[in-house]
py3Dmol code that shows the C-alpha trace and the ligand (Angstrom):
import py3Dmol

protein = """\
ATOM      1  CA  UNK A   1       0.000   0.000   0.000  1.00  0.00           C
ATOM      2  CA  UNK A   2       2.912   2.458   0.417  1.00  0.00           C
ATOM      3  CA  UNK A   3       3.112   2.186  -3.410  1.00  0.00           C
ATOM      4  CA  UNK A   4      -0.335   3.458  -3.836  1.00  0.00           C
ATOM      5  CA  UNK A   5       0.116   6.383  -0.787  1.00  0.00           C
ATOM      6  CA  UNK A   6       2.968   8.099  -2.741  1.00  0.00           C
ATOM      7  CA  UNK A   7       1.337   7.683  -5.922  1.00  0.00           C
ATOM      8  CA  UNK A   8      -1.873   9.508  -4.048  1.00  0.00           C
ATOM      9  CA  UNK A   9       0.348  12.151  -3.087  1.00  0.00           C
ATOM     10  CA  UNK A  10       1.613  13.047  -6.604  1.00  0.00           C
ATOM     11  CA  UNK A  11      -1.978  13.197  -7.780  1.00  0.00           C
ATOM     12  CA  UNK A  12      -3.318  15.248  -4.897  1.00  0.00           C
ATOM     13  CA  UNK A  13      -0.696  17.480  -6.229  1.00  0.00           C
ATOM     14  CA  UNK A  14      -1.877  17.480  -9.874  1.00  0.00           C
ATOM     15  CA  UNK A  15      -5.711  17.694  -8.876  1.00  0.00           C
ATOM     16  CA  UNK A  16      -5.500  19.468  -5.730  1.00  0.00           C
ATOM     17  CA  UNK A  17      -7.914  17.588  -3.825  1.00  0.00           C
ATOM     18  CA  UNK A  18      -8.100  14.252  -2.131  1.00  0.00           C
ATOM     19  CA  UNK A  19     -11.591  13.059  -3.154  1.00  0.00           C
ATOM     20  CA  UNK A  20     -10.556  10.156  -5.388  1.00  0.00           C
ATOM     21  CA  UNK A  21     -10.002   6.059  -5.071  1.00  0.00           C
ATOM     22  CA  UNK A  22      -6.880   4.378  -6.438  1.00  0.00           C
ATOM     23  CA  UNK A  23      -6.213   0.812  -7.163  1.00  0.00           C
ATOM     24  CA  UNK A  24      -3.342  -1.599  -7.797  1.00  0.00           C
ATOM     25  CA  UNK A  25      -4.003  -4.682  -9.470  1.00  0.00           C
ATOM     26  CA  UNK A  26      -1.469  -7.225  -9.584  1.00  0.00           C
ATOM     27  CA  UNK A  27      -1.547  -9.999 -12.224  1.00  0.00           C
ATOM     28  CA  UNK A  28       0.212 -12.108 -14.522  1.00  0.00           C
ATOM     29  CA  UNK A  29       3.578 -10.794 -13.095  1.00  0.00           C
ATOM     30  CA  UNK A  30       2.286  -7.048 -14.481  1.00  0.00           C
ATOM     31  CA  UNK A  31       0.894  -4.302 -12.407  1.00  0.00           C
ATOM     32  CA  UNK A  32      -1.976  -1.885 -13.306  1.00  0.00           C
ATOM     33  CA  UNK A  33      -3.041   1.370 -11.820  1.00  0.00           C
ATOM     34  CA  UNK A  34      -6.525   2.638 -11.805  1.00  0.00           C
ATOM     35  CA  UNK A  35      -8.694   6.019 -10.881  1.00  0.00           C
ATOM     36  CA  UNK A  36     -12.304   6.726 -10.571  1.00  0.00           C
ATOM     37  CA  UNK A  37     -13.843   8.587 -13.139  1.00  0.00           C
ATOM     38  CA  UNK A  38     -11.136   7.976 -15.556  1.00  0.00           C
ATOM     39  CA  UNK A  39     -13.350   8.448 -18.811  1.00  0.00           C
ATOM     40  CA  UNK A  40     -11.790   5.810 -20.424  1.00  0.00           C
ATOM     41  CA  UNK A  41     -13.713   3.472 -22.128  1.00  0.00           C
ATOM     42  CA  UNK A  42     -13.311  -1.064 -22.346  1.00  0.00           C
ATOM     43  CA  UNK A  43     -15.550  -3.662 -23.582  1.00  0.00           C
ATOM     44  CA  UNK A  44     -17.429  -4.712 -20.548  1.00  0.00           C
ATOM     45  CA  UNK A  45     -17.119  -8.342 -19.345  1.00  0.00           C
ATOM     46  CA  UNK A  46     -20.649 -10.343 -18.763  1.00  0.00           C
ATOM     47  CA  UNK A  47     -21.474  -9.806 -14.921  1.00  0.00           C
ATOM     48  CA  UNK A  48     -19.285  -6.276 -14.597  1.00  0.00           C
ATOM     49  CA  UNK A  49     -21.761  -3.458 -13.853  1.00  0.00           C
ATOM     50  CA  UNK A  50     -21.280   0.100 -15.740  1.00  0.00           C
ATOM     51  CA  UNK A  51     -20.635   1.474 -12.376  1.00  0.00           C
ATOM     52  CA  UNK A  52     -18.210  -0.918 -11.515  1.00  0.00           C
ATOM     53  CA  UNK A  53     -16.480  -0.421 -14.565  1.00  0.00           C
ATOM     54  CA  UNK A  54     -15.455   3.643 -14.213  1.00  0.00           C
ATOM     55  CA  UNK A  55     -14.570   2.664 -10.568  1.00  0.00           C
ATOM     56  CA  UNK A  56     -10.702   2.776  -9.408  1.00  0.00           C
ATOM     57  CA  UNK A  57     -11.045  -1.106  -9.524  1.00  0.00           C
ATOM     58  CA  UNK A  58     -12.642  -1.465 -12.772  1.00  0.00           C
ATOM     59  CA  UNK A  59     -10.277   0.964 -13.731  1.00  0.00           C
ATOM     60  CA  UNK A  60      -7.449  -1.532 -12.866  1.00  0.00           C
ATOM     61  CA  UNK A  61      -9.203  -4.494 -14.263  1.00  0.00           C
ATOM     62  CA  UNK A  62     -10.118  -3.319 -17.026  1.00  0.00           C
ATOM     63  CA  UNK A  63      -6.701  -2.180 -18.233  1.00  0.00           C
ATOM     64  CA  UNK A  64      -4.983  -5.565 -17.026  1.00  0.00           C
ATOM     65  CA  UNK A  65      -7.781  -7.038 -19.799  1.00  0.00           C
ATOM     66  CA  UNK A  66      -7.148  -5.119 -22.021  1.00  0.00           C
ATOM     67  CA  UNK A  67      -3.049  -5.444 -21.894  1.00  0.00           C
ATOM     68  CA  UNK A  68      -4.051  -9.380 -22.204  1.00  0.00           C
ATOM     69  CA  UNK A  69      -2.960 -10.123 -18.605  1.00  0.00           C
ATOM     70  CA  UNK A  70      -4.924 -13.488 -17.470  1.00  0.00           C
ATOM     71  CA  UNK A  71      -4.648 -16.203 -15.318  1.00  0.00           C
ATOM     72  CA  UNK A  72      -3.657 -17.495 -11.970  1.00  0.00           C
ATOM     73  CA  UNK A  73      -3.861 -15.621  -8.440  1.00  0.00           C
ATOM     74  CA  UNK A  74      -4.285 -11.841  -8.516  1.00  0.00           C
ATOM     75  CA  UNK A  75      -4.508  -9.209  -5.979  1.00  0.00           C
ATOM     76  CA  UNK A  76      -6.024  -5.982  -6.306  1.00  0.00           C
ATOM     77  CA  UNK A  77      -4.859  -3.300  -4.092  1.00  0.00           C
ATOM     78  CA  UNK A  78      -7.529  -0.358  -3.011  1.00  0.00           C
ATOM     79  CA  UNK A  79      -6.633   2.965  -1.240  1.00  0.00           C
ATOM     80  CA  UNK A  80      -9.249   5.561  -0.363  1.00  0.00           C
ATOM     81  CA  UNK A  81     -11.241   5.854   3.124  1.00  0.00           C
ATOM     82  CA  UNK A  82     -14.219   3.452   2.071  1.00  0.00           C
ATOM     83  CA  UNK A  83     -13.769  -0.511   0.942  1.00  0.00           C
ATOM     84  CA  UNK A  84     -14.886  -1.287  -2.721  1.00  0.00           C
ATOM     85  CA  UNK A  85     -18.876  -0.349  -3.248  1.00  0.00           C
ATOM     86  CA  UNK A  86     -21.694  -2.538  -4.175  1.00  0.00           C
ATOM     87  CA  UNK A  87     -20.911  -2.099  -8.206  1.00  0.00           C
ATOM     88  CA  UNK A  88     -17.307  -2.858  -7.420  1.00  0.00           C
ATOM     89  CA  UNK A  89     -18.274  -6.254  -5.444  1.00  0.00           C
ATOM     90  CA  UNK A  90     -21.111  -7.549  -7.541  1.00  0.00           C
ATOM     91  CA  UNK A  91     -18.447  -7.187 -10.827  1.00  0.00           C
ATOM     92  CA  UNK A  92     -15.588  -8.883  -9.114  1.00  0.00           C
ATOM     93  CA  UNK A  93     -16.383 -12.307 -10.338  1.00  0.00           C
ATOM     94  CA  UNK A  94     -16.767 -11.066 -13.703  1.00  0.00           C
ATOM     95  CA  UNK A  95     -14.014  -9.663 -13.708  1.00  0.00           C
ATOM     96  CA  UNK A  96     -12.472 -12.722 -12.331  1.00  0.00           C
ATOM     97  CA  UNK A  97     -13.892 -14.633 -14.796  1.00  0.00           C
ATOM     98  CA  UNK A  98     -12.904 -12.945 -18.017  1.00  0.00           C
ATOM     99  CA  UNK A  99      -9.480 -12.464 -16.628  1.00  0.00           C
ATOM    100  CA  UNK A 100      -9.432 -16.099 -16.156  1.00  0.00           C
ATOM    101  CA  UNK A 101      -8.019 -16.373 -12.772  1.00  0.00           C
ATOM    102  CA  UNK A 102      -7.980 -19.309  -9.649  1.00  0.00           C
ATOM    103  CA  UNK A 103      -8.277 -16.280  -7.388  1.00  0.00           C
ATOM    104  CA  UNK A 104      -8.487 -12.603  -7.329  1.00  0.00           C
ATOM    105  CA  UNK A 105      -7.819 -11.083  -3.420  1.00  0.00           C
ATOM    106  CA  UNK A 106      -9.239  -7.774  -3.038  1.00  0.00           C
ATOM    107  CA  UNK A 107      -7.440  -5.869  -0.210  1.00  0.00           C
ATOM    108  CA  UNK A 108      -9.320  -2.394   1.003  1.00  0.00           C
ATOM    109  CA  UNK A 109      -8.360   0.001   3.239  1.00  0.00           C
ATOM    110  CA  UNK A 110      -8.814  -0.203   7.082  1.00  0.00           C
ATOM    111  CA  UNK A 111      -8.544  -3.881   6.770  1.00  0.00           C
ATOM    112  CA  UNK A 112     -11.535  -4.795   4.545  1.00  0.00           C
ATOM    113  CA  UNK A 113     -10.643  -7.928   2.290  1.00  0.00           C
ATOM    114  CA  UNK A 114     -12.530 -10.349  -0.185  1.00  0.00           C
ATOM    115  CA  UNK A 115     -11.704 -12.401  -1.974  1.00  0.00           C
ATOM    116  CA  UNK A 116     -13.215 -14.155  -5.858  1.00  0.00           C
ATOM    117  CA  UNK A 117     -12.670 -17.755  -6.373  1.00  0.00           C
ATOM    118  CA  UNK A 118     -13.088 -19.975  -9.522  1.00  0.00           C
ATOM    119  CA  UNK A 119     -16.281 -21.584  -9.969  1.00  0.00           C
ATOM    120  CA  UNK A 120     -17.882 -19.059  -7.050  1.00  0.00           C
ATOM    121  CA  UNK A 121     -18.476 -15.760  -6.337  1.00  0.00           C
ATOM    122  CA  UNK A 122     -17.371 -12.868  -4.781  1.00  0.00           C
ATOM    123  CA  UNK A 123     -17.393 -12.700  -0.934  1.00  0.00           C
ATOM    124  CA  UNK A 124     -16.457 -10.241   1.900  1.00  0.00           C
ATOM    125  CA  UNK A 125     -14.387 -12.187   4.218  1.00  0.00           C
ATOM    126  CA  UNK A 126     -13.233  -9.548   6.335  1.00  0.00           C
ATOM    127  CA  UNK A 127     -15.172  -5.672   6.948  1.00  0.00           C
ATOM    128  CA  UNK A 128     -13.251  -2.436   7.173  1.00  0.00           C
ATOM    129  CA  UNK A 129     -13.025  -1.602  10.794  1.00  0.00           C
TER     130      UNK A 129
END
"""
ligand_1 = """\
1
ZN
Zn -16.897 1.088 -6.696
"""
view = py3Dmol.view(width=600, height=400)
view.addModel(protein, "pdb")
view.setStyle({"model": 0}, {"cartoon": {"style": "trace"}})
view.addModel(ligand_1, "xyz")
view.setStyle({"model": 1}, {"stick": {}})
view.zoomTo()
view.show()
């Protein structure tokens, strides 16, 4: 997470606010950044929501697709004061899926973390205190 506290830093400084999510996803030996709102726009996966999909985390995901990352264990790194929304849960697995992966771990700030596994869904195995 410190990666994703100096990289909130340098865009606090660009922007000159604070009211934004980041994510980190990890994958396929690669690493991909995301930001809400980014305007960018991806094919969307069966079972990703819109909303999920302009979120920090679909943001992340969405890029990793696109770059052709797939397969195996992932982890997806979120920084902001809140843990992923309802979009962002309900389009893990779909995410999951059409990345192709065993696992993707979802780590959120103040110690929320879920976690997608093959063949299942997406669950909350831990709340943000
Ligand atoms: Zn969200």
């Amino acid at each position: 997470m410190d990666d994703l506290s100096r990289l909130r830093s340098i865009v606090e400084e660009q922007v000159g606010h604070s009211d934004f999510m980041l994510a980190r996803l990890d994958i396929d030996g690669q690493t991909f950044y995301g930001i809400n709102a980014h305007g960018e726009a991806f094919d969307k996966p069966e079972g990703v929501t819109f909303q999920g999909q302009r979120h920090a985390e679909g943001h992340a995901l969405s890029k990793a697709r696109r770059a052709g990352a797939s397969g195996g264990e992932a982890t997806l790194y979120v920084d902001g004061v809140l843990p992923p929304c309802q979009w962002c849960k309900s389009s893990f697995a779909g995410f999951g899926r059409a990345l192709d992966l065993d696992w993707l771990t979802v780590i959120g700030p103040n110690g929320y973390l879920g976690r997608y596994t093959r063949g299942g869904g997406y669950e909350t195995i831990r709340k943000s205190f």
